[in-house]
N, C-alpha and C positions, 0 to 999 in steps of 0.2 A: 566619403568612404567610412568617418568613424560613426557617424549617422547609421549606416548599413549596418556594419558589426554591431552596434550597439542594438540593434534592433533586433538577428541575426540570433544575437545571447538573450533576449528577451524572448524571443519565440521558442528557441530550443529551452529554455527552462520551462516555459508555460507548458510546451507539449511532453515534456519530461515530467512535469506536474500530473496532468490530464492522463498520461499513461502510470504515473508509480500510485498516485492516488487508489484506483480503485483496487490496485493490486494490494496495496497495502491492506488496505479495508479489508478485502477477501481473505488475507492473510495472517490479520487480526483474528477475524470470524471465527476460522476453521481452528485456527489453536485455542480457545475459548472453547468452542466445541470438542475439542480433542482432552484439553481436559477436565471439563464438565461431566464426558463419557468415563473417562479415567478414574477420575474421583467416585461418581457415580457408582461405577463399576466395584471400585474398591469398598466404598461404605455398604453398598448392598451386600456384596461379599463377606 
């Protein structure tokens, strides 16, 4: 049984990984882009 769980906590982290990952990454990107455009925006201005 603690075999199970333990395993159980290993997969829901992995797959908890596998999904915050990319989102992360995406969510990096877009604020770098947001204020790249910002900045941008301001220094042309």
């Amino acid at each position: 049984a603690d075999e199970v769980g333990v395993q159980n906590k290993q997969f829901g982290a992995e797959l908890a990984h596998r999904m915050f990952t990319p989102l992360a990454e995406s969510f990096s990107t877009t604020s770098e882009e947001i204020l790249k455009r910002s900045f941008g925006g301001n220094k042309s201005a």
